[in-house]
TORDOGU-66004 format. One record per atom (N, C-alpha, C, O, CB): residue number from 0; residue in one letter; atom name; z, x, y. Coordinates in nm, 2 decimals, always signed. Each point is the difference from the previous one (the first is absolute). Last residue first. Glycine has a CB too. Layout:
! residues N
[NUM "A" "CA" [Z X Y]]
...
END
This chain:
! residues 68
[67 "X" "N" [+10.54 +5.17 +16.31]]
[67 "X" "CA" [+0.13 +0.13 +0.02]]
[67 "X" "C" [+0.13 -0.13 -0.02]]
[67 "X" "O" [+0.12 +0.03 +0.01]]
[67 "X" "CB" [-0.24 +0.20 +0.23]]
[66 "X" "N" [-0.33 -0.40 -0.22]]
[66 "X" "CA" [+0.04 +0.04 -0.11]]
[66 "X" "C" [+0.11 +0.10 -0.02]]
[66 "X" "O" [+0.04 +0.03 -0.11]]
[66 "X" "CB" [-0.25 -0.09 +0.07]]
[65 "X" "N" [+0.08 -0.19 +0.44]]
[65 "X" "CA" [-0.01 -0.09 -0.10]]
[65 "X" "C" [+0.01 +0.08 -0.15]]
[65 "X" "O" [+0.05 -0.07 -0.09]]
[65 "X" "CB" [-0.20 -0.08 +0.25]]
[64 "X" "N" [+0.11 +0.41 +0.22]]
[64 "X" "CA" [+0.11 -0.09 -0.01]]
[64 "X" "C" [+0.03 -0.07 -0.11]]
[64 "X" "O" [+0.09 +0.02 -0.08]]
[64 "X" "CB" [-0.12 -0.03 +0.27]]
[63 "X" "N" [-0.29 +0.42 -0.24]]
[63 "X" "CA" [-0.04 -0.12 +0.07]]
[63 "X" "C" [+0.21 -0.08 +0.01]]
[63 "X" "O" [+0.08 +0.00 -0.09]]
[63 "X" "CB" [-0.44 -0.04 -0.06]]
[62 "X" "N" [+0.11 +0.44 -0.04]]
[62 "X" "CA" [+0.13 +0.05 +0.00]]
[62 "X" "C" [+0.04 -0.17 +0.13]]
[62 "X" "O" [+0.10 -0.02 +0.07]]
[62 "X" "CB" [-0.13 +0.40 -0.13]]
[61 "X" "N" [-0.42 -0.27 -0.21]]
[61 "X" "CA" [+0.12 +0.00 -0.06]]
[61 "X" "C" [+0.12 -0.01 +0.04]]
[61 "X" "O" [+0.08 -0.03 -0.09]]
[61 "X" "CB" [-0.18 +0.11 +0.01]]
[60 "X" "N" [-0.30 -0.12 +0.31]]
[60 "X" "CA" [-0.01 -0.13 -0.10]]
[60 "X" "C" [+0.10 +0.07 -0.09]]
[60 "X" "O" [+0.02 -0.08 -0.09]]
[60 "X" "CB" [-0.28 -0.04 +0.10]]
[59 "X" "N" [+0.23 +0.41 +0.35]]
[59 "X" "CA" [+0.07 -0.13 +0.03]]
[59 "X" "C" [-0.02 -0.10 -0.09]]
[59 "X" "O" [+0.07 -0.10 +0.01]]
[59 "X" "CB" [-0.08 +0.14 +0.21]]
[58 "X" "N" [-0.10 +0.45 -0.12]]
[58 "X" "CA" [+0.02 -0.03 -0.14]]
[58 "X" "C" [+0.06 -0.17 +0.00]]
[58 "X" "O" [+0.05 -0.05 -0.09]]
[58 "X" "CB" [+0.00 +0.33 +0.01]]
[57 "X" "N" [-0.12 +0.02 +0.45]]
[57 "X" "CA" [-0.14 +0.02 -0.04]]
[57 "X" "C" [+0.01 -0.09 -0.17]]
[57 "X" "O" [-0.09 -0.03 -0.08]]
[57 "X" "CB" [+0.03 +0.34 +0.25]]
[56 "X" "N" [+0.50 -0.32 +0.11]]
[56 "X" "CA" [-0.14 -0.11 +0.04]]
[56 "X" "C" [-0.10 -0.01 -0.06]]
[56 "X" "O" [-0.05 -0.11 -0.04]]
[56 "X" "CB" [+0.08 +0.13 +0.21]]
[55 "X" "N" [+0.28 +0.28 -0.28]]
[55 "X" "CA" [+0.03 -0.11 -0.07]]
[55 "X" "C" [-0.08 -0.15 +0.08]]
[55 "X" "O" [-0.02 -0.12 -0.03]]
[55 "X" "CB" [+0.27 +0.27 -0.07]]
[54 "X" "N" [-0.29 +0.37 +0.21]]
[54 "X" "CA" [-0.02 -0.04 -0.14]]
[54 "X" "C" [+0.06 -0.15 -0.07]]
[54 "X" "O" [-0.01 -0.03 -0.12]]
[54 "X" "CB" [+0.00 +0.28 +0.12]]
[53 "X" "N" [+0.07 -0.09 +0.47]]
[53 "X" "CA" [-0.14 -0.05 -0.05]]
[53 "X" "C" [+0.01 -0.04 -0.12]]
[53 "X" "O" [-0.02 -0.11 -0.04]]
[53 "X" "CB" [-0.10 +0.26 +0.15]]
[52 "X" "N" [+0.52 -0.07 -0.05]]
[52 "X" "CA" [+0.02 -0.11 +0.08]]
[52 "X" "C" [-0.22 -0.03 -0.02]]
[52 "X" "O" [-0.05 -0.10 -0.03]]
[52 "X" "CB" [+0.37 +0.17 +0.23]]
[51 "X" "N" [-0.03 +0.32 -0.33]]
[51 "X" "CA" [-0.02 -0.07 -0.07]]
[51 "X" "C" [-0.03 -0.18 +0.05]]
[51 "X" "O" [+0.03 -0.10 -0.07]]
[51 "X" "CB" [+0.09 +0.32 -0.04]]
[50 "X" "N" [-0.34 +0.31 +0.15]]
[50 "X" "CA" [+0.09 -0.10 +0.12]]
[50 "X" "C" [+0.03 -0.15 -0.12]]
[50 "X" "O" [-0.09 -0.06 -0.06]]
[50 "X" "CB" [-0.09 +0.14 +0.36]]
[49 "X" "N" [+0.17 +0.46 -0.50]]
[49 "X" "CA" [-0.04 -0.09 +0.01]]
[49 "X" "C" [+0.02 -0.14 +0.14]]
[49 "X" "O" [+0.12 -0.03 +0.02]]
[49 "X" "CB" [-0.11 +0.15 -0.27]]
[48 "X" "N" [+0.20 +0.29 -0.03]]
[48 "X" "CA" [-0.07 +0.01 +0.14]]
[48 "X" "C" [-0.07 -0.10 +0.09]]
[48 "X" "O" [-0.02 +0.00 +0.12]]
[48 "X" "CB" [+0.01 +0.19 -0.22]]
[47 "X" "N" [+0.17 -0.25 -0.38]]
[47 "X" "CA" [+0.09 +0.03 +0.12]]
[47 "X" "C" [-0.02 +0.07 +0.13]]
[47 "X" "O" [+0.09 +0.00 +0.09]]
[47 "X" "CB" [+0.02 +0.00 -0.25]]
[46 "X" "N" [-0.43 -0.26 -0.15]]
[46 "X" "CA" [+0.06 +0.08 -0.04]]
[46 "X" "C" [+0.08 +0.05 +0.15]]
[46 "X" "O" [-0.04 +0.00 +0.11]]
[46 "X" "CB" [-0.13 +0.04 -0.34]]
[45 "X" "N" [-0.04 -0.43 -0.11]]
[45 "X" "CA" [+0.09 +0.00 +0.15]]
[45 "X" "C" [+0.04 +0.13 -0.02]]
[45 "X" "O" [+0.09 +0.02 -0.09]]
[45 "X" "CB" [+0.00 -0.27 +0.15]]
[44 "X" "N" [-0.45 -0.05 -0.40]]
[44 "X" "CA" [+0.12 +0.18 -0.01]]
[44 "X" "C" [+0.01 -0.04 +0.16]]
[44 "X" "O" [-0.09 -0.06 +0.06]]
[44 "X" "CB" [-0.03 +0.34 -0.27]]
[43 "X" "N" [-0.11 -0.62 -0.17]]
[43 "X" "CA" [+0.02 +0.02 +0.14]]
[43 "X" "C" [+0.13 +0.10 +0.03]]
[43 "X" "O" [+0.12 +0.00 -0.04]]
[43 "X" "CB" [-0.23 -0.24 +0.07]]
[42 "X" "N" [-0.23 -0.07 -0.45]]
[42 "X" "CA" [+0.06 +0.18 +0.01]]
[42 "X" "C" [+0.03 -0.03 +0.16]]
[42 "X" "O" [-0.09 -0.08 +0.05]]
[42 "X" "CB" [-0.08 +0.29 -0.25]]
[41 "X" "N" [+0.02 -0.63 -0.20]]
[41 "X" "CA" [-0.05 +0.11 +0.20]]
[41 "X" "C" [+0.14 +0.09 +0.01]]
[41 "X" "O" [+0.11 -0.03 -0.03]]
[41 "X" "CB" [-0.26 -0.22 +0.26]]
[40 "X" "N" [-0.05 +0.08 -0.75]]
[40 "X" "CA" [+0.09 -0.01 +0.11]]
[40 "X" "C" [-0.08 +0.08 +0.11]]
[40 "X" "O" [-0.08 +0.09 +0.01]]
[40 "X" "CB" [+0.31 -0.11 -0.17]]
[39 "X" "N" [-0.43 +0.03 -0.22]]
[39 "X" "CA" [-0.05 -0.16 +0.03]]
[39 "X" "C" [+0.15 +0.02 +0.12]]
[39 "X" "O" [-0.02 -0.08 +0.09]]
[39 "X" "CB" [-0.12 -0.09 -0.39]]
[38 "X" "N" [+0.07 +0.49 -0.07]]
[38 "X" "CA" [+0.07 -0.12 +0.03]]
[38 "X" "C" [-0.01 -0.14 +0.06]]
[38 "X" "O" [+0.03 -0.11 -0.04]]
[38 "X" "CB" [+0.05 +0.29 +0.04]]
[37 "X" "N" [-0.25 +0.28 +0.11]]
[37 "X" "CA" [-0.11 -0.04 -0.08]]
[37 "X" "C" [+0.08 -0.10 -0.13]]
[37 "X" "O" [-0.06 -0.03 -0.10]]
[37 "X" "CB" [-0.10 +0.28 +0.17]]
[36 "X" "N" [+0.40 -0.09 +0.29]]
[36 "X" "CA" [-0.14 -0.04 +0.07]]
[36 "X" "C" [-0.07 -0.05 -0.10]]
[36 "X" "O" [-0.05 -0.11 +0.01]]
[36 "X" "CB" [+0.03 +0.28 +0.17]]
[35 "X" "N" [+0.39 +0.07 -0.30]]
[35 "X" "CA" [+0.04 -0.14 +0.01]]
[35 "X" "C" [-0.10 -0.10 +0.09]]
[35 "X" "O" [+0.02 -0.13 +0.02]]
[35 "X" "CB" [+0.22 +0.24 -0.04]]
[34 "X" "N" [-0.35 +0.34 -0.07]]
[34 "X" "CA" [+0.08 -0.06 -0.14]]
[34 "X" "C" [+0.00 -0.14 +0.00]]
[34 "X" "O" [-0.06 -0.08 -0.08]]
[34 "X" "CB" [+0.21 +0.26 +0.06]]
[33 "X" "N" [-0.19 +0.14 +0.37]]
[33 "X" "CA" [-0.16 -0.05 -0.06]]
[33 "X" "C" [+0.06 -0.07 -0.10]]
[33 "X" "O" [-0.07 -0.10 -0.01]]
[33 "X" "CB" [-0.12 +0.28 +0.06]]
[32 "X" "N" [+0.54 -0.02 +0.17]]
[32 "X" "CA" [-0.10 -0.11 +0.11]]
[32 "X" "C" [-0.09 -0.04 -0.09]]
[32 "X" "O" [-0.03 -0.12 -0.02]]
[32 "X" "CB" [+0.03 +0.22 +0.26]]
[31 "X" "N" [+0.22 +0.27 -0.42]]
[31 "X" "CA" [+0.08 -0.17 -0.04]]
[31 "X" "C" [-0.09 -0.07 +0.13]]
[31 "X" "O" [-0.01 -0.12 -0.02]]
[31 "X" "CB" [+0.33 +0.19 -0.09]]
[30 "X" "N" [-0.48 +0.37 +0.12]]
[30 "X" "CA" [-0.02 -0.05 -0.09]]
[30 "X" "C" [+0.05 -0.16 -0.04]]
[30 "X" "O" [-0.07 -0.09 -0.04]]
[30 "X" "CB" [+0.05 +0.33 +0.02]]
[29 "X" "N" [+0.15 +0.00 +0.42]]
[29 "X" "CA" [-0.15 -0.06 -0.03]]
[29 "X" "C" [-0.03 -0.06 -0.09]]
[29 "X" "O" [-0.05 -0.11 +0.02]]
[29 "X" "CB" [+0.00 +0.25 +0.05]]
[28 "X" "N" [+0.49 +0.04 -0.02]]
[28 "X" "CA" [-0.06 -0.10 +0.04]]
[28 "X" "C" [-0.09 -0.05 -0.01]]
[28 "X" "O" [-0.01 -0.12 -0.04]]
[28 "X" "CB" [+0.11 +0.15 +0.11]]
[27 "X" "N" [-0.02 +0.37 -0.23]]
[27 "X" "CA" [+0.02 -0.12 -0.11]]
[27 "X" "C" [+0.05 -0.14 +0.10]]
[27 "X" "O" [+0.04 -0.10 -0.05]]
[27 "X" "CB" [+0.05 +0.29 -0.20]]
[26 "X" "N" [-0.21 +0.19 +0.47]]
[26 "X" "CA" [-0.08 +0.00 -0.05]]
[26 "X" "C" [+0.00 -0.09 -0.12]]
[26 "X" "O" [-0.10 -0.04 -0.06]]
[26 "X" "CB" [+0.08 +0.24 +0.17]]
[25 "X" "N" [+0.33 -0.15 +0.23]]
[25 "X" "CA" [-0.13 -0.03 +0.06]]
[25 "X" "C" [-0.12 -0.01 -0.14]]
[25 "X" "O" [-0.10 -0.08 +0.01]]
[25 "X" "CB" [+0.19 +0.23 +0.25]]
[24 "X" "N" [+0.29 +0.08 -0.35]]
[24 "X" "CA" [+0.05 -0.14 +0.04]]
[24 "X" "C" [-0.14 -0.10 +0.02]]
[24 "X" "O" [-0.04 -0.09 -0.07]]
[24 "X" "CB" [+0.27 +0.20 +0.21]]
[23 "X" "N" [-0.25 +0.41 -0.12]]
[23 "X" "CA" [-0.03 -0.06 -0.21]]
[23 "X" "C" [+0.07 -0.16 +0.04]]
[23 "X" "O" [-0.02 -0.07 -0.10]]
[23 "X" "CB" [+0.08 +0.35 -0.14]]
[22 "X" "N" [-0.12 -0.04 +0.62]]
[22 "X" "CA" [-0.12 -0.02 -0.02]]
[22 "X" "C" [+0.02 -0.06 -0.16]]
[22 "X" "O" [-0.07 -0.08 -0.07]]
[22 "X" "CB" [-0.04 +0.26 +0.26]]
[21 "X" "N" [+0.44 -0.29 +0.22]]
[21 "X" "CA" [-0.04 +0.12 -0.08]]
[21 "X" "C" [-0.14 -0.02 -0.09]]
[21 "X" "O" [-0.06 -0.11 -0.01]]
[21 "X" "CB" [+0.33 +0.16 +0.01]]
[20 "X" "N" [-0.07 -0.38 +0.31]]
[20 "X" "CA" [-0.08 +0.11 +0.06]]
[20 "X" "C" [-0.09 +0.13 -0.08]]
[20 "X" "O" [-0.10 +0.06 +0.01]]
[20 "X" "CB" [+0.28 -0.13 +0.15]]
[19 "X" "N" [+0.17 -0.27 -0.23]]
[19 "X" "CA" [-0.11 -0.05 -0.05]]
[19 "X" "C" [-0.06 +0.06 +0.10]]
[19 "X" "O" [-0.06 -0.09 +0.06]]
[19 "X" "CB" [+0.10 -0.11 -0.20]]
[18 "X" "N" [+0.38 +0.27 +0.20]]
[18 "X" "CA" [-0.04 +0.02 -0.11]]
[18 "X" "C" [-0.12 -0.07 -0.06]]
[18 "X" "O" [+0.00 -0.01 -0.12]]
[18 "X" "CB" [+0.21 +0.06 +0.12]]
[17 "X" "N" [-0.04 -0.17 +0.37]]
[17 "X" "CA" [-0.05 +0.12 +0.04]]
[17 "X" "C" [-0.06 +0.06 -0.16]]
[17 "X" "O" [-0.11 +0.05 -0.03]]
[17 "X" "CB" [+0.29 -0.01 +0.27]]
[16 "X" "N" [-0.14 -0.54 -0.18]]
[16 "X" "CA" [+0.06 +0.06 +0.05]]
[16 "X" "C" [-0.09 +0.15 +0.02]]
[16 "X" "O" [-0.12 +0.01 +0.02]]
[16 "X" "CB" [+0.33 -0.17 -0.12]]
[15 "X" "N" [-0.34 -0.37 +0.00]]
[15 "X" "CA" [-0.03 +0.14 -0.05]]
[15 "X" "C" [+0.09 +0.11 +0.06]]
[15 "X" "O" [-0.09 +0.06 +0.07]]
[15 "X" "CB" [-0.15 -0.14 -0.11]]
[14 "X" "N" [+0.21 -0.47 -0.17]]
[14 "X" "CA" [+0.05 +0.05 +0.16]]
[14 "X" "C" [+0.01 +0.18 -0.04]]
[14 "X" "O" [+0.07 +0.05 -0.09]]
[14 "X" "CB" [+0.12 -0.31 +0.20]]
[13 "X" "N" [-0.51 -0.15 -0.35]]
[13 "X" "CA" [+0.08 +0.08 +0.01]]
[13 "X" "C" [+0.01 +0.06 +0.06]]
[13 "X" "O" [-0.09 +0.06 +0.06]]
[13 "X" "CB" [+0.09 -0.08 -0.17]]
[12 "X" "N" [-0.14 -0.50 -0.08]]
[12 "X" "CA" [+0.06 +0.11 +0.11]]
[12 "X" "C" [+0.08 +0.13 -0.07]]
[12 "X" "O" [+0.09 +0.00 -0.08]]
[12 "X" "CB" [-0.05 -0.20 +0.24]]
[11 "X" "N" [-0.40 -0.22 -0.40]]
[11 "X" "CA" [+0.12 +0.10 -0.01]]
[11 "X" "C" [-0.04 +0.09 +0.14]]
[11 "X" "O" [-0.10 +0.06 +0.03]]
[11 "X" "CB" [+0.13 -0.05 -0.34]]
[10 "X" "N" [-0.20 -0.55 +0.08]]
[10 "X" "CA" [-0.02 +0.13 +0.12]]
[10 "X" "C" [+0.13 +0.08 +0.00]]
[10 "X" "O" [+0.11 -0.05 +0.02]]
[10 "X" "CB" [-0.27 -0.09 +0.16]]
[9 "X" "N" [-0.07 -0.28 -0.39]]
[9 "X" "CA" [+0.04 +0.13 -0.08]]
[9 "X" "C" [-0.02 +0.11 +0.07]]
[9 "X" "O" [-0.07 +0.10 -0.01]]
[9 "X" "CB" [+0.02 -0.19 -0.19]]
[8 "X" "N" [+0.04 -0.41 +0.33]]
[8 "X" "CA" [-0.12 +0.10 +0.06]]
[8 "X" "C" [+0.04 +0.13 -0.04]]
[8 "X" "O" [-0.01 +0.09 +0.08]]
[8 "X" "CB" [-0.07 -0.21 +0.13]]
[7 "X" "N" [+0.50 -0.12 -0.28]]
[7 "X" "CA" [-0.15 -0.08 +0.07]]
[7 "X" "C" [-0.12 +0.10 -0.01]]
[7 "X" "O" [+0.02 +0.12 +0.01]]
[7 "X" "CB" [+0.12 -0.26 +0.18]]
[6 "X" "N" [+0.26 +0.32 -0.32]]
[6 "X" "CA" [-0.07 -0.08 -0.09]]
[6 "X" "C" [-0.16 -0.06 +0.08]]
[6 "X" "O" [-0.12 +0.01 -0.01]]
[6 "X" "CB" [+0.39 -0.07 -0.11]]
[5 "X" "N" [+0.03 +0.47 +0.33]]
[5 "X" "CA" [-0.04 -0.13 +0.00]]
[5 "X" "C" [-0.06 -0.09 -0.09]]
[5 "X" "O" [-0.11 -0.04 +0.04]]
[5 "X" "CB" [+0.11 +0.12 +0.13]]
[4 "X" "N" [+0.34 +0.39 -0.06]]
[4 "X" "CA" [-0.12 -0.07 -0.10]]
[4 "X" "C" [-0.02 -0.14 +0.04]]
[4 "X" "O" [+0.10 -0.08 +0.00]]
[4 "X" "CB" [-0.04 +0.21 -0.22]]
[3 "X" "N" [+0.19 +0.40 +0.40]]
[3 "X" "CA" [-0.04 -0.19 -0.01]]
[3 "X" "C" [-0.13 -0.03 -0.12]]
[3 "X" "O" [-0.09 +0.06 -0.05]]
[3 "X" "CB" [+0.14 -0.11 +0.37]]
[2 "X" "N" [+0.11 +0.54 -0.33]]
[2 "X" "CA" [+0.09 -0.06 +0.09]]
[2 "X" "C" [+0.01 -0.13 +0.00]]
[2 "X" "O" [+0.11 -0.04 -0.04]]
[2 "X" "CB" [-0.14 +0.19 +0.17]]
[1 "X" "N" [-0.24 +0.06 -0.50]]
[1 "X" "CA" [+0.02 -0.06 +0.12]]
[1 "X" "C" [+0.14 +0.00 +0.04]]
[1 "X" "O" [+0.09 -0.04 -0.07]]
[1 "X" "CB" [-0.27 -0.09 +0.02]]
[0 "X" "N" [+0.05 +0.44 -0.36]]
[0 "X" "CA" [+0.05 -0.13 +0.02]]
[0 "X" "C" [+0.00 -0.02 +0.16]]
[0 "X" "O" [+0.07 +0.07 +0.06]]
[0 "X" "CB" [+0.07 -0.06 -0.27]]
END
């Protein structure tokens, strides 16, 4: 289950802590990315090491004013 969901443009956020480092986490992430990829949804992971300030420019037709 997403952290966020955007109807609009069926776009699911997920905020990835440390525990998604591990490899069997990591690994049924993958899988549910392709799942919901092959859904027709856009997949977008922020993972806590992460700069969250790029990642929401490099991603700006989602996280846009107008739609936050």
């Amino acid at each position: 289950m997403p952290d966020f969901y955007y109807s609009e443009g069926r776009v699911c956020v997920f905020l990835d802590g440390t525990p998604h480092d591990q490899p069997s986490v990591s690994g049924k992430d993958a899988e549910n990315d392709k799942i919901l990829r092959a859904k027709q949804f856009q997949v977008l992971r922020l993972r806590y090491n992460q700069d969250m300030l790029a990642f929401i420019r490099k991603n700006a037709q989602v996280f846009s004013p107008a739609r936050c």
